[in-house]
KEKE-3310 file (N, C-alpha, C; in steps of 0.2 Angstrom, whole numbers, plus 5000, padded with zeros to 4 digits):
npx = (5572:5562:5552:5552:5554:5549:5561:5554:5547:5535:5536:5545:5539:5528:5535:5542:5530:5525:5536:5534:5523:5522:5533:5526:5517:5525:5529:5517:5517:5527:5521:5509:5511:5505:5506:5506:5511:5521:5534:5550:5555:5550:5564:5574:5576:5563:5551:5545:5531:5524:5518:5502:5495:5482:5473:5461:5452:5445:5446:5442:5427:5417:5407:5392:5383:5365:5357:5348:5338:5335:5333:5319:5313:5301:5305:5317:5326:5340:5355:5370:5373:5364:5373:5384:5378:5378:5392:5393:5385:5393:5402:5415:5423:5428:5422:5426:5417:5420:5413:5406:5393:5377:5361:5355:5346:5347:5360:5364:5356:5364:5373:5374:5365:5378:5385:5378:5380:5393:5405:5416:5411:5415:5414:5415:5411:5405:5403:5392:5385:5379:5367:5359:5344:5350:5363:5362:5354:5362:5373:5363:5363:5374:5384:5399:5403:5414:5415:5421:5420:5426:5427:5433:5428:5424:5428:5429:5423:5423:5425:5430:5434:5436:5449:5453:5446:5443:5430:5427:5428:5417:5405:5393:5386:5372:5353:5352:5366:5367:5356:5350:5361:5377:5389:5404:5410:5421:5426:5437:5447:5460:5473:5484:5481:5468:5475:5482:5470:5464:5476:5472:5460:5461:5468:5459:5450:5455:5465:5459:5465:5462:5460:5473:5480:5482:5494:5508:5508:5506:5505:5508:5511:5510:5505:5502:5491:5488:5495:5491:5495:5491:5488:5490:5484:5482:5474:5474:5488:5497:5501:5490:5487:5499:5503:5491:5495:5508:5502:5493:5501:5509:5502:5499:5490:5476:5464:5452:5439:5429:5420:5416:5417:5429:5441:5456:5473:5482:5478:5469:5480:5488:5480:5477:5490:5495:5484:5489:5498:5495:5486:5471:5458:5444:5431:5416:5407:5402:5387:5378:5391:5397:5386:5386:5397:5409:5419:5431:5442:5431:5431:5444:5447:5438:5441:5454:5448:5446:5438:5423:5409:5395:5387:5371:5362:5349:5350:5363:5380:5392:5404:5424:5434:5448:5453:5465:5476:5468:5472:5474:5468:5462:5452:5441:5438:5442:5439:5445:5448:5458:5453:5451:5465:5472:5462:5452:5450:5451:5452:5462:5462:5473:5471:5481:5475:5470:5458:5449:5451:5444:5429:5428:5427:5418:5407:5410:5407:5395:5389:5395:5385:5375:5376:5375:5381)
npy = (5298:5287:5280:5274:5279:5280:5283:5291:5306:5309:5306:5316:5327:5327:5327:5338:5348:5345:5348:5363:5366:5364:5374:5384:5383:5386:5399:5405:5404:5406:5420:5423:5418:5408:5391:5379:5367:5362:5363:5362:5351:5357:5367:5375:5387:5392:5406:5415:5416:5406:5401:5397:5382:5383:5384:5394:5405:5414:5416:5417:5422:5434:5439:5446:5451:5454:5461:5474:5469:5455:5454:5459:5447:5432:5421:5419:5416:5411:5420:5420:5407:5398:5401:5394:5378:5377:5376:5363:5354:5350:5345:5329:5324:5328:5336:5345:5354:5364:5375:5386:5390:5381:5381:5381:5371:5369:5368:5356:5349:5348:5342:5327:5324:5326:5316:5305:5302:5296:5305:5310:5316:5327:5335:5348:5355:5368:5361:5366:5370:5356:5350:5357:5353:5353:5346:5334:5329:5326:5319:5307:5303:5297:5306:5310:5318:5329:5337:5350:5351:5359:5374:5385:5393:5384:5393:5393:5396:5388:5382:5367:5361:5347:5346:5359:5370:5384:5390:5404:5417:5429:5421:5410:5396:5399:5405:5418:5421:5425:5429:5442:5448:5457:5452:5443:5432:5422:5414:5404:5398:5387:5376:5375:5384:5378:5367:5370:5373:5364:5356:5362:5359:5346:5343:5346:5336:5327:5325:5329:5341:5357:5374:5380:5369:5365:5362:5369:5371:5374:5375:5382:5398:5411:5412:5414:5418:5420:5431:5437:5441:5429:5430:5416:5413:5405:5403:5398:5396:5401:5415:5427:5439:5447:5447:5454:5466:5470:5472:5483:5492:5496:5505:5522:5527:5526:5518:5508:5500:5486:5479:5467:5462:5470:5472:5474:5481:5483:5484:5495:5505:5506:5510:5524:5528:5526:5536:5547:5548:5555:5546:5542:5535:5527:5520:5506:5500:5487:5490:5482:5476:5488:5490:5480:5481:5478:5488:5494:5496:5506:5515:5520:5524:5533:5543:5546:5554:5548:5545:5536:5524:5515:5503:5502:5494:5483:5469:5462:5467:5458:5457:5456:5464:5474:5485:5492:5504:5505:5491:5482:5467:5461:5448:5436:5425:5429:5438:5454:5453:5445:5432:5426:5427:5420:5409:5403:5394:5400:5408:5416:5427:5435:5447:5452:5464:5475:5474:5468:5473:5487:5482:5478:5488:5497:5488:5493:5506:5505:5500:5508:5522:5519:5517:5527:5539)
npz = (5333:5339:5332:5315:5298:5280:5268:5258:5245:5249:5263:5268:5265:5274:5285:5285:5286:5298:5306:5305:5307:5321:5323:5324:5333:5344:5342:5344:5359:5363:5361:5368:5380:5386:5391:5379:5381:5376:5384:5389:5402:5419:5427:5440:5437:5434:5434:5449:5450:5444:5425:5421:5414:5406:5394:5390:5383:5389:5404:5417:5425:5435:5448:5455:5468:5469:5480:5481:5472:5473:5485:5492:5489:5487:5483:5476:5459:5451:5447:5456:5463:5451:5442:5447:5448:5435:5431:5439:5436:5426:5427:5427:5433:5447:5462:5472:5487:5498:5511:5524:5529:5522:5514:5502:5493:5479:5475:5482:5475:5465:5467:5471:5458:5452:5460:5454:5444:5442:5447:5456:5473:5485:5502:5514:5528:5542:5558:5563:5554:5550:5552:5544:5530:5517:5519:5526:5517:5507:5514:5516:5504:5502:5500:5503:5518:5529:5543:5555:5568:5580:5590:5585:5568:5552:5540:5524:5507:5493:5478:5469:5453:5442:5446:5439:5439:5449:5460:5471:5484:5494:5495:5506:5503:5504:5506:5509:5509:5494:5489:5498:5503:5502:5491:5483:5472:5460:5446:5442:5429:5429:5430:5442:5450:5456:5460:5472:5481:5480:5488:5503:5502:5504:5515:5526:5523:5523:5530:5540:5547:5555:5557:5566:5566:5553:5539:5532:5518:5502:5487:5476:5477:5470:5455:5437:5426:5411:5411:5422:5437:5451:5469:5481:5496:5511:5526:5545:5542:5530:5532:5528:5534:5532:5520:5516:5521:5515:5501:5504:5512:5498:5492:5481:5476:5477:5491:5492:5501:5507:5520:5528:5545:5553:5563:5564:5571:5565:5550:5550:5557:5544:5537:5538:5540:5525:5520:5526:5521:5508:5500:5491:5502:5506:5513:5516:5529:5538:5545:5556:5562:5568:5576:5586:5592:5585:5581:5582:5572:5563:5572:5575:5560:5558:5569:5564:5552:5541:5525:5526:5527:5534:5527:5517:5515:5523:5527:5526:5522:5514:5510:5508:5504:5498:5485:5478:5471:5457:5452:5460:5468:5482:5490:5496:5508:5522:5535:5539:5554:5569:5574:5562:5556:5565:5568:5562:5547:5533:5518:5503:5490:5479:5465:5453:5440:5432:5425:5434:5443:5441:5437:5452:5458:5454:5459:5472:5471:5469:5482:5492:5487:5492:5505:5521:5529)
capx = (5565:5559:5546:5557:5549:5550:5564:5550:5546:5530:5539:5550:5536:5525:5540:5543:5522:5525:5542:5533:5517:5527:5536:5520:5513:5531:5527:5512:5515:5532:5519:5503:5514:5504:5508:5504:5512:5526:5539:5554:5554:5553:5570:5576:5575:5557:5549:5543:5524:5522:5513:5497:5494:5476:5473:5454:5453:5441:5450:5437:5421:5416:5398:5393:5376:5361:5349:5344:5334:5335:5331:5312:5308:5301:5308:5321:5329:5346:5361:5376:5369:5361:5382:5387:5376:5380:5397:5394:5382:5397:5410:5414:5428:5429:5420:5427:5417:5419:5408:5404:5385:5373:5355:5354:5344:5348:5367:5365:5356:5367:5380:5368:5367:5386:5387:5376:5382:5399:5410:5417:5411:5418:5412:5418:5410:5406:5399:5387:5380:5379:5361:5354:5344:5355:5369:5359:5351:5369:5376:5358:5363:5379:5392:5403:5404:5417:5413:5428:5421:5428:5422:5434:5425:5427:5423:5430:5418:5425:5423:5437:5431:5439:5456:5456:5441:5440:5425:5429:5424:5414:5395:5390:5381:5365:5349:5356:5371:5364:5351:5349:5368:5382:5396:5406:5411:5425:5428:5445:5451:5470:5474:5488:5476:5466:5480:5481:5464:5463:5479:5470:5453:5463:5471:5453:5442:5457:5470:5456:5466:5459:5465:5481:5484:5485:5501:5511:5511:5502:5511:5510:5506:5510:5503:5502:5486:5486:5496:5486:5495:5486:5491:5484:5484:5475:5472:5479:5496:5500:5502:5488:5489:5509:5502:5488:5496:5510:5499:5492:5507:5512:5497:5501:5485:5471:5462:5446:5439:5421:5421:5411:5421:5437:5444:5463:5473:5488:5476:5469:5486:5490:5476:5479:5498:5494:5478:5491:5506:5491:5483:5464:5456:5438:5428:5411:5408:5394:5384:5377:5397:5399:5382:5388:5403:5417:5419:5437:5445:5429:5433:5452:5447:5435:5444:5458:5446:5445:5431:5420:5403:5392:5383:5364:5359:5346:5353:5372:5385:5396:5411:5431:5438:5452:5456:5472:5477:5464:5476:5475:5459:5461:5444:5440:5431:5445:5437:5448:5451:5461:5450:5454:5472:5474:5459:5449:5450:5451:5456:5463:5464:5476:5473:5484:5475:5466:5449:5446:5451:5438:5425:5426:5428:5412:5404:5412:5404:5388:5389:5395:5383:5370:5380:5374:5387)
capy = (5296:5279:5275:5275:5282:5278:5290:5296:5311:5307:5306:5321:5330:5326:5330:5347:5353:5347:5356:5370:5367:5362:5380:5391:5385:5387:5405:5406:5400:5414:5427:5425:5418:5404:5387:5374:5360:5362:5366:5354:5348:5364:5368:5378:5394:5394:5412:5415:5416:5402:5403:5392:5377:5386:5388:5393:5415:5418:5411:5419:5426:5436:5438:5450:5448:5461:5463:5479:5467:5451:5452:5457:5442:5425:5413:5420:5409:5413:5422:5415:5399:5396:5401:5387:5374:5375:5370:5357:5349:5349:5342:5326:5318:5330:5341:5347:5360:5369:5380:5388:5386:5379:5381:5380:5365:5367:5366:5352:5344:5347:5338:5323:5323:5324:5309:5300:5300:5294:5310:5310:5322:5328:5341:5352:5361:5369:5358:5373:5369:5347:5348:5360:5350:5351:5343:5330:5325:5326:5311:5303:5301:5293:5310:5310:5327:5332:5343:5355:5349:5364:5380:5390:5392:5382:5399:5393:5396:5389:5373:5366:5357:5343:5350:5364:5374:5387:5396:5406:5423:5428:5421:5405:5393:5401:5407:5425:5426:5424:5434:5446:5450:5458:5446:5442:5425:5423:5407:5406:5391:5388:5370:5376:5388:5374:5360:5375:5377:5355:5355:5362:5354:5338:5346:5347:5332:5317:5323:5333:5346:5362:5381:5381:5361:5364:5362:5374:5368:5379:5373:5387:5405:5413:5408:5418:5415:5425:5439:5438:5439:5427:5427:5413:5413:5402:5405:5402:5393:5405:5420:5429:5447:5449:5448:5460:5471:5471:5477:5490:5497:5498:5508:5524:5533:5523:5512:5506:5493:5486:5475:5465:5464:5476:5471:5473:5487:5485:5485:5503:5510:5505:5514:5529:5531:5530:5542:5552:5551:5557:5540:5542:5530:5526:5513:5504:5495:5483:5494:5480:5474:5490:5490:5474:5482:5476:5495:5498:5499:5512:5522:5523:5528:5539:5547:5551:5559:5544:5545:5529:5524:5510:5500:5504:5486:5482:5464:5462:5469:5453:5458:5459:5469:5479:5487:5497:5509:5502:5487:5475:5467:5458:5446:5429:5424:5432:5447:5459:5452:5442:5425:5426:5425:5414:5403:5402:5392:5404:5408:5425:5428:5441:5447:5461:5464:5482:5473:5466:5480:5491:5478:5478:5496:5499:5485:5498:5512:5505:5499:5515:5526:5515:5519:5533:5542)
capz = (5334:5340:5324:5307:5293:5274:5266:5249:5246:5254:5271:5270:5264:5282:5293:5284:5288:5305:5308:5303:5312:5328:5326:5322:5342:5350:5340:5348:5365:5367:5359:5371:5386:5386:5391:5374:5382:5373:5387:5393:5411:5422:5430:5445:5434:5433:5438:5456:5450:5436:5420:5421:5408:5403:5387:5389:5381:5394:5410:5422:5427:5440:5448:5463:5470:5468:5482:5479:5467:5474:5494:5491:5482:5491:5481:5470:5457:5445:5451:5459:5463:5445:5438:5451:5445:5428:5431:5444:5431:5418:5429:5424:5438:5452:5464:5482:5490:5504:5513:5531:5527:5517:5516:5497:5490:5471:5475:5484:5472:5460:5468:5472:5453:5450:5462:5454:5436:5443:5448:5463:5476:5493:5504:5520:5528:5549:5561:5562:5547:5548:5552:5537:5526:5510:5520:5527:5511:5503:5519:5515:5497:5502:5497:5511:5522:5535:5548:5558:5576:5586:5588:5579:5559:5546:5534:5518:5504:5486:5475:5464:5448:5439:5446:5434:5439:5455:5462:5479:5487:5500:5496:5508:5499:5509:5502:5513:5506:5487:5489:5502:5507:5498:5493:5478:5468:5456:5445:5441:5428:5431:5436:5446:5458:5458:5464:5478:5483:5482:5492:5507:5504:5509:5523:5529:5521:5521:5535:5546:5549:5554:5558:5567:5564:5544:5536:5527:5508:5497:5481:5470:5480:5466:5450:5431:5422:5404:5412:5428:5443:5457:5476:5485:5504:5516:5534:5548:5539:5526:5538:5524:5536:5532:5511:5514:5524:5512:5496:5507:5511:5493:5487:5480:5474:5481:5492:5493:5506:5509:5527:5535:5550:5554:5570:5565:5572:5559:5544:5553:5555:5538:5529:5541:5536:5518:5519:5527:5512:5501:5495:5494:5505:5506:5513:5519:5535:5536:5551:5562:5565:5571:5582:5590:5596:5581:5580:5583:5565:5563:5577:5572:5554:5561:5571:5558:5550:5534:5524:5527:5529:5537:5524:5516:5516:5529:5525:5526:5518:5518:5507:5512:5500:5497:5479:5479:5464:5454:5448:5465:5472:5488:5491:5499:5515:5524:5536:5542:5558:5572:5570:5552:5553:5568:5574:5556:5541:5528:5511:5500:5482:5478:5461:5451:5435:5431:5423:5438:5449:5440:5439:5459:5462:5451:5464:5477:5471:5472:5488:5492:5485:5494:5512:5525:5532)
cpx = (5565:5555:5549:5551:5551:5554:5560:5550:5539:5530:5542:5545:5530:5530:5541:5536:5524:5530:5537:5528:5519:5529:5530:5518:5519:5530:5522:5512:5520:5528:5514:5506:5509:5505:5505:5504:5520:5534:5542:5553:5556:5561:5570:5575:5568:5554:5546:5535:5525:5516:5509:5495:5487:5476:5466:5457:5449:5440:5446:5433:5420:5410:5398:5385:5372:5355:5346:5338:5330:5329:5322:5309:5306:5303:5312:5324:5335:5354:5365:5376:5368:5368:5384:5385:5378:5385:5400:5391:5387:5402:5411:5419:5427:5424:5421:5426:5417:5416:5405:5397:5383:5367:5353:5351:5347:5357:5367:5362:5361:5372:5379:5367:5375:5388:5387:5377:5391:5404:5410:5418:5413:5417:5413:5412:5409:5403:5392:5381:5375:5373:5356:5353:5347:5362:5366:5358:5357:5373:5369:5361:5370:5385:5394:5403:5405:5416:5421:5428:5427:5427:5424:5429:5429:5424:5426:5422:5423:5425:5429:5435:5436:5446:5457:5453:5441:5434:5429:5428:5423:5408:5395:5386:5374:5358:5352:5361:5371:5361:5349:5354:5373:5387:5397:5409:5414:5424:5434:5447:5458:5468:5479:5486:5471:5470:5481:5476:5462:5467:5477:5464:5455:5466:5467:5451:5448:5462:5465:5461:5463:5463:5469:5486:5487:5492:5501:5510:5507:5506:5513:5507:5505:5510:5501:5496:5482:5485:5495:5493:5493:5491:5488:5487:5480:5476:5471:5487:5499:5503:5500:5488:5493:5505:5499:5491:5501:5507:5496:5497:5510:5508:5500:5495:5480:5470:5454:5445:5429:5422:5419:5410:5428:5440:5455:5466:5478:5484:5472:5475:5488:5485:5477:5484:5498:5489:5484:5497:5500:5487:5476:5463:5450:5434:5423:5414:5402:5391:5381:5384:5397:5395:5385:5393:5410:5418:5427:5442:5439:5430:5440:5451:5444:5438:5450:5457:5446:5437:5427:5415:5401:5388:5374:5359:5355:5346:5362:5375:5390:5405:5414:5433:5441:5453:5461:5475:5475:5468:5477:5469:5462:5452:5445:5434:5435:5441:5444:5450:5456:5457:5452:5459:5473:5470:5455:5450:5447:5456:5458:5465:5469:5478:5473:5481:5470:5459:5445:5446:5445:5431:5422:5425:5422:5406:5405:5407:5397:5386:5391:5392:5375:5370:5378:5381:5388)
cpy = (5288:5277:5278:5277:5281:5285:5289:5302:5315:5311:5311:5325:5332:5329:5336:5348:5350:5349:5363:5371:5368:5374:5387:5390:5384:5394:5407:5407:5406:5420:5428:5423:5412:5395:5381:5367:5356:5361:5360:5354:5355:5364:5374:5385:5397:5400:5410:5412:5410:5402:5395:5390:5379:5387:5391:5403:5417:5412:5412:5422:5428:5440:5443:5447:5455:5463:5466:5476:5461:5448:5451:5451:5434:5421:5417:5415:5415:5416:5418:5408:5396:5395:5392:5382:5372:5372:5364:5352:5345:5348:5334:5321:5320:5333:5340:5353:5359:5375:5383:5384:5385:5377:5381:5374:5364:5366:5358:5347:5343:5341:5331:5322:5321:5317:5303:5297:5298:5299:5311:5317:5320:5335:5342:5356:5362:5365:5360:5371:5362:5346:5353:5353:5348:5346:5336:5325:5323:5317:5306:5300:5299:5297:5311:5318:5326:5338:5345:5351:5352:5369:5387:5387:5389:5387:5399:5395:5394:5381:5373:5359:5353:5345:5354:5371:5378:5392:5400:5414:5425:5426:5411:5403:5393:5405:5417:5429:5427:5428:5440:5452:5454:5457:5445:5433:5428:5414:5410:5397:5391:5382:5370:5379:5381:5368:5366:5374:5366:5350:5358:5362:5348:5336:5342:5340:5325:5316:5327:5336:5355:5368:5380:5374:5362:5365:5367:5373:5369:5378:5377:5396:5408:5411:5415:5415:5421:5430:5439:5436:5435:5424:5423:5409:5409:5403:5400:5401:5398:5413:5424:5439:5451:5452:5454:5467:5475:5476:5482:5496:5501:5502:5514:5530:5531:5517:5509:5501:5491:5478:5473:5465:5466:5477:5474:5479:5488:5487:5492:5506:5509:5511:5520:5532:5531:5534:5550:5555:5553:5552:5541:5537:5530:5519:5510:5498:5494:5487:5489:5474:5480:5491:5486:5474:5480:5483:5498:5501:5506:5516:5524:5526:5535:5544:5550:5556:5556:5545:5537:5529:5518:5509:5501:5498:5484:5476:5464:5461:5466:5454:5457:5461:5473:5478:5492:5497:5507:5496:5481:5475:5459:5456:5438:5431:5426:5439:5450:5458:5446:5435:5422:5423:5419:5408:5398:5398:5396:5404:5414:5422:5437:5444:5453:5460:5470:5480:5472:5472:5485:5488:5480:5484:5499:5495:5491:5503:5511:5503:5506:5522:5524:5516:5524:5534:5541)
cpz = (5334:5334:5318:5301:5285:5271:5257:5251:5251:5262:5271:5269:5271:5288:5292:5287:5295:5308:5308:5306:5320:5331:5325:5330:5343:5349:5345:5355:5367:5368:5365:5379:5389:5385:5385:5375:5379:5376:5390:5403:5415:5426:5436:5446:5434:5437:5445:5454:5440:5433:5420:5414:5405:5396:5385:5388:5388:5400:5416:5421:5434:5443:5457:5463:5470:5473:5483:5474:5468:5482:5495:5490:5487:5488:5475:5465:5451:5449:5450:5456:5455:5440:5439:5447:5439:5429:5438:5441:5425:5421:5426:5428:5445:5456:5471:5482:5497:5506:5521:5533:5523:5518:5508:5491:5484:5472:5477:5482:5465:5462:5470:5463:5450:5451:5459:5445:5435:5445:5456:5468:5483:5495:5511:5523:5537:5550:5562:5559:5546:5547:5546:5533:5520:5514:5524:5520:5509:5508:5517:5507:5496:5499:5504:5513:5529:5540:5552:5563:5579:5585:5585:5571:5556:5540:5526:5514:5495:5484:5469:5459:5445:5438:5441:5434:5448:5456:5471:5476:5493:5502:5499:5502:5501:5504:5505:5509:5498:5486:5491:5503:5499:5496:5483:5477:5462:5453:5442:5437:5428:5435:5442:5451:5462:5460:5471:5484:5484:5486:5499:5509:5509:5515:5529:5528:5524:5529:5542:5552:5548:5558:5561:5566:5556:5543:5533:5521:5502:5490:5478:5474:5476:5458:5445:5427:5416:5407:5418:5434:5451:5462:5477:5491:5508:5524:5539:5546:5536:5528:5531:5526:5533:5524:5509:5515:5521:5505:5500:5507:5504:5490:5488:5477:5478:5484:5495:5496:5506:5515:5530:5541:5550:5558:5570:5565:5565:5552:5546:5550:5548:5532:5532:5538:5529:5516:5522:5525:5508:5499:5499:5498:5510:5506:5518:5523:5538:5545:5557:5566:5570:5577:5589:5593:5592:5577:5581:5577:5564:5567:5575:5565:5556:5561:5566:5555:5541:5532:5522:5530:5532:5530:5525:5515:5521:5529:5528:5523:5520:5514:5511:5505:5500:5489:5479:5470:5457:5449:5454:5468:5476:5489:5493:5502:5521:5528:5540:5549:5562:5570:5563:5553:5558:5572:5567:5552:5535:5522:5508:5494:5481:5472:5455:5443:5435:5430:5430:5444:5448:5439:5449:5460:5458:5454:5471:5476:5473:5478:5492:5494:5489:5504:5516:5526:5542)
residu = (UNK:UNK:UNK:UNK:UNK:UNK:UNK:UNK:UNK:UNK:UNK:UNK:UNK:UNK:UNK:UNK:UNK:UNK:UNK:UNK:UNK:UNK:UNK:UNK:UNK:UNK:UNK:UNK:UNK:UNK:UNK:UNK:UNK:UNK:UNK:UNK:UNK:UNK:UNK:UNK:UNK:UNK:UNK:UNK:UNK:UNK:UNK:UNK:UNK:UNK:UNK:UNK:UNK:UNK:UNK:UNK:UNK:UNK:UNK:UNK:UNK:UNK:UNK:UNK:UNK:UNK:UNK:UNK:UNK:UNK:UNK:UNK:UNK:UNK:UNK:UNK:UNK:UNK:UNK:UNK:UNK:UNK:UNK:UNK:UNK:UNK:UNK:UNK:UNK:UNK:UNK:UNK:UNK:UNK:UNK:UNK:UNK:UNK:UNK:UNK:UNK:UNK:UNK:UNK:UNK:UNK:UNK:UNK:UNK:UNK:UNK:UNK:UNK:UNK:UNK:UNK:UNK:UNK:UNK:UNK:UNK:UNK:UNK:UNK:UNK:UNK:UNK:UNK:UNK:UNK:UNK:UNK:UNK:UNK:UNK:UNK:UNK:UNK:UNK:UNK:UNK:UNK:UNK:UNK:UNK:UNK:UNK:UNK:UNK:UNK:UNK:UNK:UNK:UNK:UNK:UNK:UNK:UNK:UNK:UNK:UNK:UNK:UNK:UNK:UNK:UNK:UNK:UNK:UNK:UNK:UNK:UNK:UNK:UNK:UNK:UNK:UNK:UNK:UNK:UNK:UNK:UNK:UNK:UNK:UNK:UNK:UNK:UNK:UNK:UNK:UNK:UNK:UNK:UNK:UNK:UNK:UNK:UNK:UNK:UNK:UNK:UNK:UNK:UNK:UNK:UNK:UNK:UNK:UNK:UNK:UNK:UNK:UNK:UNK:UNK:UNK:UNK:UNK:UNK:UNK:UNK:UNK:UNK:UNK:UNK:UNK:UNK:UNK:UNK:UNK:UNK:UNK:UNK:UNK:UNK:UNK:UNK:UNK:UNK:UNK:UNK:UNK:UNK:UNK:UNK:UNK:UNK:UNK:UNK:UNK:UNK:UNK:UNK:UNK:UNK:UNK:UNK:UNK:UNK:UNK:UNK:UNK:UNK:UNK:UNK:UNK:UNK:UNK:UNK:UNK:UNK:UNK:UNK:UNK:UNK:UNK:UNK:UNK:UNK:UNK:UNK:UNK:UNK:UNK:UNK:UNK:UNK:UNK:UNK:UNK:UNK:UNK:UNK:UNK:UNK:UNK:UNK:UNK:UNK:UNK:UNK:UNK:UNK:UNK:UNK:UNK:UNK:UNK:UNK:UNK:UNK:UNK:UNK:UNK:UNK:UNK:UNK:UNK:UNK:UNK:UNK:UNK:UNK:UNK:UNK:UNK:UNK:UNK:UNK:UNK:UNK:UNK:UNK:UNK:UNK:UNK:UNK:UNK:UNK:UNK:UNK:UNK:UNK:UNK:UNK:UNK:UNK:UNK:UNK:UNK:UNK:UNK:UNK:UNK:UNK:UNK:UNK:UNK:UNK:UNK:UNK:UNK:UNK:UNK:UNK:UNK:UNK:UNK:UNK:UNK:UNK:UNK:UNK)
# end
């Protein structure tokens, strides 16, 4: 060791309690599979899906939207939104969102706060969008915002905090999709999803690239956090179809979908040929997709003879969802079609962990249950 130490018994007594401390968190760190901070310089050997440096117990949260409760109301306030905030207030270096729309004032102020107490914001979002007043106000108040400029979508939706914190989904930062609509929100701590999900913000915000320009270089697709499996896929680089189409096929007892649009024929035949090895397979499809004519995945289930319904939302059923054998939950901003994979900017989470799967799949139900026939 570099700093020399008095040989008393003083000294030998300090280096024994830290030997022994030292070896109770190398104990700890084999035991829970958690990173301490402990471990020598990774090598060549390291697993496919690396274990994330987190050491937080409750590494995520996950938030569905309720307008069976909500949509009535003129001025709603809590939710999502109100989640959000909170940890946009408590960030304290970073914040890059991204988002399609945004019509959300109290987000926008929050980030108009963050600015203003020194944390450095940046935000994406669709050309679509430049002229809503939260994004207005946000260029008034000097936080920079990049726009797509072409007329494929910029349909991200997810904010990554202090490099260590992810939210993503499917919920707009809209008052519609918050309140009215049907859409999911995960926050996900893991600095390694988030150097992900910050690697193709800057795609977007620093190298202005967008859907088919983006680079390849997803650092970590696969990433461990306390156990957790997480894929992460972005759209159109990642070729995110091939991944889902993948867990589809692998399903073995069930599979459960909720869709806002369903244009893809492979993701059809795929739930066809496992509804026809035995694997239940049940699932809503938001009903003024299919008015508007984006009806072919329903007529192909349809016609099979799958059990699936048109959403009871006189609002919009904006989920993408896939759950498979109650142990995989496929969810982003990612819908079910050809745009998606190759004109889009989009994102997917792929993530294998039971709690979560039966969380969604009790969101399922109720949307579900809520569905005509």
């Amino acid at each position: 060791m570099s700093r020399s130490f008095r040989r008393n018994s003083t000294s030998v007594g300090l280096i024994a309690v830290v030997l022994i401390l030292l070896g109770i968190l190398y104990s700890c760190q084999q035991a829970t599979g958690v990173d301490l901070g402990l471990s020598s310089t990774p090598t060549a050997t390291l697993p496919t899906a690396i274990p994330d440096n987190s050491q937080s117990t409750t590494w995520y949260n996950l938030y569905f939207t309720a307008p069976e409760l909500t949509a009535g109301i003129d001025a709603p306030s809590g939710g999502i939104p109100a989640k959000v905030v909170e940890t946009l207030d408590a960030a304290q270096q970073t914040i890059d969102l991204a988002t399609y729309e945004f019509d959300l004032t109290m987000v926008s102020q929050a980030l108009i706060r963050a600015a203003g107490r020194g944390v450095r914001v940046r935000v994406v979002t669709d050309t679509d969008s430049l002229l809503e007043k939260p994004v207005t106000d946000l260029i008034g108040a000097g936080v920079p915002v990049v726009d797509d400029q072409r007329s494929p979508i910029m349909h991200d939706k997810f904010v990554v905090l202090d490099g260590a914190t992810v939210w993503a989904g499917s919920m707009n930062f809209t008052f519609n999709d918050a309140y009215r609509n049907d859409n999911n929100f995960v926050e996900i701590i893991s600095p390694r999803l988030a150097e992900n999900y910050t690697t193709e913000f800057e795609e977007m915000f620093v190298n202005h690239e967008f859907g088919p320009t983006s680079t390849t270089n997803t650092p970590h697709p696969n990433v461990t956090v306390n156990g957790t499996l997480i894929e992460t896929y972005f759209s159109p680089d990642d070729g995110a179809a091939a991944h889902i189409l993948s867990v589809l096929n692998s399903a073995q007892s069930s599979i459960y979908f909720m869709a806002f649009a369903f244009t893809r024929d492979d993701f059809s035949s795929a739930l066809i040929a496992r509804a026809q090895a035995g694997v239940t397979v049940q699932g809503v499809f938001e009903t003024r997709q299919i008015a508007a004519g984006s009806d072919q995945a329903w007529n192909a289930l349809t016609g099979a003879g799958l059990d699936v319904r048109q959403d009871g939302n006189s609002y919009t059923m904006h989920n993408k969802v896939f759950i498979v054998d109650g142990q995989i939950v496929v969810t982003g901003s990612y819908n079910f079609s050809k745009a998606a994979e190759t004109a889009n900017d989009e994102n997917v989470l792929i993530l294998h962990n039971p709690e979560i799967a039966a969380a969604y799949l009790a969101e399922w139900e109720k949307v579900w249950a809520q569905a005509g026939n």
